[in-house]
C-alpha positions as CSV (number, residue, x, y, z in Angstrom):
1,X,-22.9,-8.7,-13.8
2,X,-26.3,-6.8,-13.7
3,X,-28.5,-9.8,-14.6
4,X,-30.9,-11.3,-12.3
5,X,-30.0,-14.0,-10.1
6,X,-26.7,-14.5,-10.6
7,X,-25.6,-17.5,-8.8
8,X,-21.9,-19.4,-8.6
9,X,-22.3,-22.4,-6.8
10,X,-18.8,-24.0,-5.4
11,X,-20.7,-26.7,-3.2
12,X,-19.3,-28.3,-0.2
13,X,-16.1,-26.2,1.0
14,X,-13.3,-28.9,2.1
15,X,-12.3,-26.8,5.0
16,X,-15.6,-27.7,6.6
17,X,-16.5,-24.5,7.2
18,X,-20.4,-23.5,6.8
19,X,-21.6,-22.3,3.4
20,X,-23.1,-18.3,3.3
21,X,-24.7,-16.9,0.6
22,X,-23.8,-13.6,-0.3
23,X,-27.1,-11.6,-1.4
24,X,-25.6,-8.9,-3.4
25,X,-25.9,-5.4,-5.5
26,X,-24.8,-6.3,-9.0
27,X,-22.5,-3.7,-8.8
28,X,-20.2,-5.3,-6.6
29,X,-20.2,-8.5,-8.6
30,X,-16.3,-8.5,-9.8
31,X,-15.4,-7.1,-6.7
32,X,-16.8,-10.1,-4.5
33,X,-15.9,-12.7,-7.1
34,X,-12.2,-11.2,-6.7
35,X,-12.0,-11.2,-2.9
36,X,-13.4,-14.8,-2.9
37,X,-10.9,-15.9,-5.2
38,X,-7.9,-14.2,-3.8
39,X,-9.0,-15.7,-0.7
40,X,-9.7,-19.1,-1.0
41,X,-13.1,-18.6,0.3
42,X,-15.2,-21.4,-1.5
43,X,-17.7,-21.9,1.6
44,X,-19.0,-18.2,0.2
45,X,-21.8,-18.3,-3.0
46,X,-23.1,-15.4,-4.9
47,X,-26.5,-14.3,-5.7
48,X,-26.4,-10.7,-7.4
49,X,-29.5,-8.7,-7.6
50,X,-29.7,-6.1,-10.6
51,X,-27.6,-3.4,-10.1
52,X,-30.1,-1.1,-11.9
53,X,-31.8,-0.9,-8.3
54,X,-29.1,1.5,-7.2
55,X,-31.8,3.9,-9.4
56,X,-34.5,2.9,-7.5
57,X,-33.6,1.9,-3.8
58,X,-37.5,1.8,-3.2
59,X,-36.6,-1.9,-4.5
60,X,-34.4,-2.9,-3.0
61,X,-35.9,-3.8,0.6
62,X,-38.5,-6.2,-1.3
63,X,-36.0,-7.9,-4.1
64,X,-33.5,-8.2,-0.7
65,X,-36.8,-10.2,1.3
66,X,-37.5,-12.5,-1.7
67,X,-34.0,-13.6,-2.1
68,X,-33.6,-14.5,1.6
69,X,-36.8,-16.0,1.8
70,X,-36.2,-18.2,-1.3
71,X,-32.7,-19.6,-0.4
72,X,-32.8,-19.3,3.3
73,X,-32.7,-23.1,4.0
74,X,-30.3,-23.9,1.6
75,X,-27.4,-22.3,3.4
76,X,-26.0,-21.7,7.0
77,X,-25.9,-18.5,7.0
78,X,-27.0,-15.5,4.9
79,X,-24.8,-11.6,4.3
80,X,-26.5,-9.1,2.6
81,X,-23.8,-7.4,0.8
82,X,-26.1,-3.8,0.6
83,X,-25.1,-1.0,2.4
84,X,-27.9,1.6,3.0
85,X,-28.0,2.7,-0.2
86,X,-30.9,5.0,-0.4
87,X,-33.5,2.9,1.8
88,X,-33.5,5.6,4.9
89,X,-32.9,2.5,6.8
90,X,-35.5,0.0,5.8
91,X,-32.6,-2.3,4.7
92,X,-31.5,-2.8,8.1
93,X,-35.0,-2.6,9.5
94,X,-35.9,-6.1,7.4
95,X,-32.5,-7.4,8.1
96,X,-32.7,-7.2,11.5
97,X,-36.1,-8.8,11.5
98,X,-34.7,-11.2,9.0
99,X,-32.0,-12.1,11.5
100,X,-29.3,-11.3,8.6
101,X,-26.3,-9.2,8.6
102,X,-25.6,-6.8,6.1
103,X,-22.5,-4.2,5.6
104,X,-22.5,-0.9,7.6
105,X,-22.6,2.2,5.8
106,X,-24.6,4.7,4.1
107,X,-24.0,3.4,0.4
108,X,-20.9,1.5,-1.5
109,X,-18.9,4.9,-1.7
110,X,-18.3,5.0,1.6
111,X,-17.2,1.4,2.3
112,X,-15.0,1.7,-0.7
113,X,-13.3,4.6,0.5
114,X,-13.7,3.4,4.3
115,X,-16.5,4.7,6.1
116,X,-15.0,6.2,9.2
117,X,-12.7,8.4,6.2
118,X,-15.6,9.2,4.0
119,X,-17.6,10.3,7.2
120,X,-14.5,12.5,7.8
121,X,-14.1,14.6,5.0
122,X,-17.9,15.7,4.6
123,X,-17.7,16.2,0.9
124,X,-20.9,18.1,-0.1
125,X,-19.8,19.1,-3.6
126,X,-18.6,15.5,-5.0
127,X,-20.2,13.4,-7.4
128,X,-18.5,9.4,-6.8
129,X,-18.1,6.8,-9.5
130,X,-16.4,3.4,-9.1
131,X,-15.1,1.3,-11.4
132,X,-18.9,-0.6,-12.2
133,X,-20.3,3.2,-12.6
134,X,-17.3,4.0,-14.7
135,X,-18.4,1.2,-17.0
136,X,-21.3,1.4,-16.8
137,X,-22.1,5.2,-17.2
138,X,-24.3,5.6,-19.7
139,X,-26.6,2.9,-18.5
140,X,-26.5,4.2,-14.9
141,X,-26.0,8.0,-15.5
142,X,-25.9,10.2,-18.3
143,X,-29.2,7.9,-20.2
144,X,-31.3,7.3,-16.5
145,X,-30.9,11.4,-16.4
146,X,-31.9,12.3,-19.7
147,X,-29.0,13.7,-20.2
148,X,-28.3,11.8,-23.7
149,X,-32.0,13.6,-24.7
150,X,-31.3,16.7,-22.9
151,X,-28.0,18.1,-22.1
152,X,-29.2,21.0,-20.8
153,X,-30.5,19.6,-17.2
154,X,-26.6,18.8,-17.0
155,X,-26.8,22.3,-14.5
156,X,-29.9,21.3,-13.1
157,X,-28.5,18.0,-11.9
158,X,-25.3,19.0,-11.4
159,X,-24.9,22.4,-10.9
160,X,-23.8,21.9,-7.2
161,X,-21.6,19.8,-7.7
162,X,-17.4,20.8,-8.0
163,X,-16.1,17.5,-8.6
164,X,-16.4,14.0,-9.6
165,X,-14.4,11.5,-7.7
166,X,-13.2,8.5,-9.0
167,X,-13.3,5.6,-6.4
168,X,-10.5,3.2,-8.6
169,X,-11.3,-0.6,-7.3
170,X,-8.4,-1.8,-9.5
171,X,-5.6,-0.2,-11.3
172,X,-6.3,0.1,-14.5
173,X,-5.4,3.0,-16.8
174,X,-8.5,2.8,-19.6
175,X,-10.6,3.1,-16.6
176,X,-9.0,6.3,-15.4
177,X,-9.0,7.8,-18.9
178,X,-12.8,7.0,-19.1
179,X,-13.4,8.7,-15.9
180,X,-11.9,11.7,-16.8
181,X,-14.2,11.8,-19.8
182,X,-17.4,11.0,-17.6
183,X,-16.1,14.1,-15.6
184,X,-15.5,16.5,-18.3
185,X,-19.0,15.8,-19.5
186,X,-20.5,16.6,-16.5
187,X,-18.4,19.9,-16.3
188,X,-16.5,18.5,-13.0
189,X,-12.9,18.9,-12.2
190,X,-11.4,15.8,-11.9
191,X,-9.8,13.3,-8.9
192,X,-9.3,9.5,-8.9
193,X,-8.6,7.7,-5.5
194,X,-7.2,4.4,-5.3
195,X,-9.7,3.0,-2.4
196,X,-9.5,-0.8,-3.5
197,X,-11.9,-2.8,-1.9
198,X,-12.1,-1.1,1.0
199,X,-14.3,-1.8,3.9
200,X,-15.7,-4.7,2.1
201,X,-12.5,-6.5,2.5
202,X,-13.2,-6.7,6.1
203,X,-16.9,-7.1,6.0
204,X,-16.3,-10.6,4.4
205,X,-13.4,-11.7,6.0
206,X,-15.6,-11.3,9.4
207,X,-18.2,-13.7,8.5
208,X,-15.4,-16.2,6.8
């Protein structure tokens, strides 16, 4: 789901329990739908916010404020489901004026893989994909880059980089294949990780 605004509305949870509204990156759309489905949690709504924003995190702070603004009194609570993701900390500037939480971390790679692991291992040289940027790579990558007009920046861009990671969300063999491609394009060796969902698991389960 990349599309603007994409709501699922499961109304009054029978449990009682307060309805949030999870303001989230697009790019973590089948992710959050699948936790809130494995987990029964029907007091949680979705509102994704284009994922092409991941290219320009100077948008992110703004699109974030609109969206809480315009559905703050409809809901209980609100989660931003952003981690930092490229806003040098404005994200959590507005949402702790906004009074909302949001999930720690520097950006989705680390929550995936578990941010106290990805802090410990430092990797410099690694380029991540996850299973949305595996999808979605020419939209998000190789045509953003110019690299579909003009291979040759490939070094420029890329040229310190050893490997590409593959952060695998799900198991699914096409996906892996795809990745390996994505790397081999980019002149990376190759490594998939099964994270899973990662610190996001926990992140909603605290506010359910």
């Amino acid at each position: 789901m990349t599309s603007d605004a994409v709501l699922t509305t499961d109304g009054i949870d029978p449990s009682g329990r307060g309805r949030i509204l999870l303001i989230a990156c697009g790019a973590l759309a089948r992710e959050i739908l699948a936790l809130k489905t494995a987990n029964g949690w029907g007091h949680l709504d979705l509102q994704c916010l284009p994922a092409i924003l991941h290219n320009h995190p100077e948008r992110i702070v703004p699109a974030v404020q609109e969206a809480v603004a315009k559905h703050r009194d409809a809901y209980d609570d609100i989660f931003v489901v952003y981690a930092d993701c490229g806003t040098g900390g404005q994200l959590q500037a507005a949402c702790a004026e906004m009074r909302v939480e949001m999930v720690p971390g520097p950006h989705c790679y680390s929550f995936f893989e578990g941010n106290d692991v990805f802090a410990a291992k430092g990797e410099m040289t690694a380029f991540y994909l996850t299973d949305f940027l595996v999808r979605q790579f020419e939209t998000f990558v190789w045509e953003p880059l110019g690299l579909d007009r003009h291979p040759d920046l490939r070094d420029m861009y890329f040229g310190h980089y050893e490997k590409l990671v593959y952060q695998a969300q799900t198991d699914n063999p096409d996906l892996t294949v795809k990745a390996k491609t994505c790397a081999e394009r980019l002149g990376l060796t190759f490594e998939r990780r099964f994270t899973g969902y990662g610190d996001l698991t926990q992140a909603l389960e605290a506010i359910s």
